[in-house]
Structure formats: structure tokens, C-alpha cells
N, C-alpha and C positions, 0 to 999 in steps of 0.2 A: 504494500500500500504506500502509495506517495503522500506525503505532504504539499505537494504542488497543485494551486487549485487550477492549475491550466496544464495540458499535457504540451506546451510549447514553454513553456519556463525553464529555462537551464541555469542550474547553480554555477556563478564564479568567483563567488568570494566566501569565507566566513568570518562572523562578525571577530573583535579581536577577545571579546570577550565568551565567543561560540553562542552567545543565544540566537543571533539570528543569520539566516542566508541571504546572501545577495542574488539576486537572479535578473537573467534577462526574458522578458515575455516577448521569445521571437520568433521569427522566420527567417528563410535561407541557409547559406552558408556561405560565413561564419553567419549562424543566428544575430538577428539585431532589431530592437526592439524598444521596448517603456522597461525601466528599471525597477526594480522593485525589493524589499524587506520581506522575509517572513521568517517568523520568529517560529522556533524550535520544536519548545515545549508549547505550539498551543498560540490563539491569537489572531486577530486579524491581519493580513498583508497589506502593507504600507506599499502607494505608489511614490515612487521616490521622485517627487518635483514633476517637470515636464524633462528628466531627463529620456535621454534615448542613446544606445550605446549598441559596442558588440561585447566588450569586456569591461570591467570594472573591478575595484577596490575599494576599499576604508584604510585609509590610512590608520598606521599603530595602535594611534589612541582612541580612533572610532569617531573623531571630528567632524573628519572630511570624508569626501570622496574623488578618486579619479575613474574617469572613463572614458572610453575613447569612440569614437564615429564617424566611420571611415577613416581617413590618414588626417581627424583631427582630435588632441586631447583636450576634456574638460577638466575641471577642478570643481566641485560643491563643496556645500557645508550636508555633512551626512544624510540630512531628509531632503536633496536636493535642492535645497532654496541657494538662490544669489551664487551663480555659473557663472565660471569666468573660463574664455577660452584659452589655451597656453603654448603660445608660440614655439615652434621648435628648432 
């Protein structure tokens, strides 16, 4: 049984403190999609901001996040609020 309320969500992070999964609600390949939180133990799944990615992270402390889409990277604040693009 999954925890994934969508069978196109692909886990690619876990949180730093393991309660919850980062995922991507996507298609293709690489899958790409709306980003999203769901917590472990239980919980409703958090859309994370208006982001949209193929991969992503939580930085260490679980602040932030980075994600990337297509050949560009973003930076959040962890529930996607206030993206900033980051030059490379």
C-alpha cells in the first residue's frame, strides 16, 4: 500500500528530520510537475507554493528548498513561498 494519494507522485527528497516526503506530482520523463509535502506518519499533503520542478530538496535545516525546471534552478522558503531564480 502507498502512501501516495496520486499514483504519479515520485518521492525525491526526505524531510531532514524524516517526517515528511518531498515529491513530485508528475509526468514524462524525467517526471515534472507541482511539488509537494507528505508527511509520514499520517496527515494531509501540502502543495508546496506554485512551485513546479523535476527534482528537488530541503536544504539541512529544512528552511529552504531547491528545485530545478528544466536547465533552471529555484530556491524557496520550504512551503514554497517567495522563489527566487538562481543564476548559474
Amino acid at each position: 500500500m502507498s502512501i501516495m494519494p496520486s499514483p504519479d507522485m515520485v518521492p525525491v527528497d526526505l524531510s531532514p528530520d524524516g517526517s515528511e516526503l518531498l515529491v513530485v506530482d508528475g509526468t514524462g520523463a524525467p517526471p515534472r510537475g507541482p511539488l509537494w509535502s507528505i508527511p509520514i506518519l499520517g496527515g494531509s499533503p501540502r502543495r508546496l507554493g506554485d512551485t513546479e520542478g523535476e527534482t528537488a530538496a530541503w536544504s539541512p535545516d529544512g528552511k529552504m528548498l531547491a528545485y530545478s525546471n528544466l536547465s533552471n534552478l529555484f530556491v524557496a522558503k520550504a512551503d514554497g513561498r517567495k522563489r527566487a531564480n538562481c543564476l548559474l
